[in-house]
KEKE-3310 file (N, C-alpha, C; in steps of 0.2 Angstrom, whole numbers, plus 5000, padded with zeros to 4 digits):
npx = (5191:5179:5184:5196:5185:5179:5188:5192:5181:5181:5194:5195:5180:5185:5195:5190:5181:5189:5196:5185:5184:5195:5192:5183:5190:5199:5190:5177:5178:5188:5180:5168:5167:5161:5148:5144:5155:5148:5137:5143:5147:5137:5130:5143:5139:5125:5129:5137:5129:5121:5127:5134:5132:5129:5142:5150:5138:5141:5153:5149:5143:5150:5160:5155:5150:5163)
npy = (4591:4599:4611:4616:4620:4631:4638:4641:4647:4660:4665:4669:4676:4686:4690:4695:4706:4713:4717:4723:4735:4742:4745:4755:4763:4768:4772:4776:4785:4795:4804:4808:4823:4828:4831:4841:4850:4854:4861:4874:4877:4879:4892:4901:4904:4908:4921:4927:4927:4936:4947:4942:4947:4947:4940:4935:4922:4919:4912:4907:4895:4888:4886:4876:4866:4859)
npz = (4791:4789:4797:4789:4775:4781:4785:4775:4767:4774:4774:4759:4758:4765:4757:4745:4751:4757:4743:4738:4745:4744:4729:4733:4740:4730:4717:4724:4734:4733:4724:4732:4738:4726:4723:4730:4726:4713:4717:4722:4711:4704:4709:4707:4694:4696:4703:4693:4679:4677:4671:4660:4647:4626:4620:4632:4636:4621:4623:4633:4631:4620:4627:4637:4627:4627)
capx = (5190:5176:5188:5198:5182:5177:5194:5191:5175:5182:5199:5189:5175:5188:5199:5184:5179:5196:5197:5180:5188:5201:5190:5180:5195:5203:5189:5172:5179:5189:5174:5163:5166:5160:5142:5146:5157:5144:5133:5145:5148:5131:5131:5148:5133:5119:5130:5139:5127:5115:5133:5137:5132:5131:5148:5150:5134:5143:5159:5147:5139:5155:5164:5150:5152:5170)
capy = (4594:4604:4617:4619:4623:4634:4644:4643:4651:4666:4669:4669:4683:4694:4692:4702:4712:4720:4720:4728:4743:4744:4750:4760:4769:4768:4775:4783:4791:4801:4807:4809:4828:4833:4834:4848:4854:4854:4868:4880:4882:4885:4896:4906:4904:4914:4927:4932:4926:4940:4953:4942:4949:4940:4937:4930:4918:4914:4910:4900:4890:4885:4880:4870:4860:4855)
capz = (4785:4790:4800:4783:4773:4788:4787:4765:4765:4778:4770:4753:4759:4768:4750:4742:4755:4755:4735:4734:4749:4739:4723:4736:4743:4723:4714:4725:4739:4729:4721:4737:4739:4719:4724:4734:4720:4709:4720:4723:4705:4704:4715:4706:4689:4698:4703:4688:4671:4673:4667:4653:4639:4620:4620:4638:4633:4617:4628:4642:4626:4619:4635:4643:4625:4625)
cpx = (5185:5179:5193:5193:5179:5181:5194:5187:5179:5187:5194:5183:5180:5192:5194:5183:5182:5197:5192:5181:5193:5197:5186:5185:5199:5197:5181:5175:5182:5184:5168:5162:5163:5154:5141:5149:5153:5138:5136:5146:5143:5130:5136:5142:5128:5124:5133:5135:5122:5121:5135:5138:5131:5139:5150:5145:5138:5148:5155:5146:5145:5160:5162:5151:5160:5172)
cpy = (4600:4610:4621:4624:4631:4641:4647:4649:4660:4667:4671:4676:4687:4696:4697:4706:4717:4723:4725:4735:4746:4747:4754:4763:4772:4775:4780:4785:4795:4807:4810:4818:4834:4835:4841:4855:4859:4862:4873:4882:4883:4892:4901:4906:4907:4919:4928:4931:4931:4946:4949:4944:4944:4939:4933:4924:4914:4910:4903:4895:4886:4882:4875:4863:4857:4853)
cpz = (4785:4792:4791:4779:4777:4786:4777:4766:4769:4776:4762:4753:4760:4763:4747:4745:4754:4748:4734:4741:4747:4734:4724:4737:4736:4719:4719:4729:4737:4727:4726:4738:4732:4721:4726:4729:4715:4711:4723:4716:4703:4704:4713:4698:4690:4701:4698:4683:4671:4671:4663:4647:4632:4620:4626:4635:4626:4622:4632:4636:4624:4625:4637:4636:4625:4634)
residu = (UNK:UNK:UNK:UNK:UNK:UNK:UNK:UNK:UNK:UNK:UNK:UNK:UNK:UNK:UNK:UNK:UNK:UNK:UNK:UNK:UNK:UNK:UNK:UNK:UNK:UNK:UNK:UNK:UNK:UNK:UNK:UNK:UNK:UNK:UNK:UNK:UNK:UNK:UNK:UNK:UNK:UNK:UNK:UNK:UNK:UNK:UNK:UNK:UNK:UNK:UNK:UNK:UNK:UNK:UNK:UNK:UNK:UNK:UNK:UNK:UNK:UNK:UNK:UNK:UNK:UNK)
# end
């Protein structure tokens, strides 16, 4: 009886382990390269906003909300 519980507990863990690499390979690792993302459009933000002008500026303002 003991060997049963044994093999419970260890099918039981490696069920979840898998499920929870599953919604790491489902939803963050998708996501792992944004940070990155995030500072190169920096980076295209410091080179063009000081040629906007008020119209560009209204443009940025409006965009960044929607």
């Amino acid at each position: 009886m003991e060997n049963y519980f044994n093999y419970l507990a260890k099918m039981i863990t490696s069920v979840f382990q898998n499920i929870g690499l599953w919604f790491q390979m489902t939803f963050a690792v998708p996501w792992s390269p944004v940070p990155n993302e995030f500072t190169e459009y920096g980076g295209y933000f410091n080179q063009f906003s000081p040629g906007f002008g008020v119209g560009g500026w209204i443009m940025f303002i409006l965009f960044a909300i929607l």
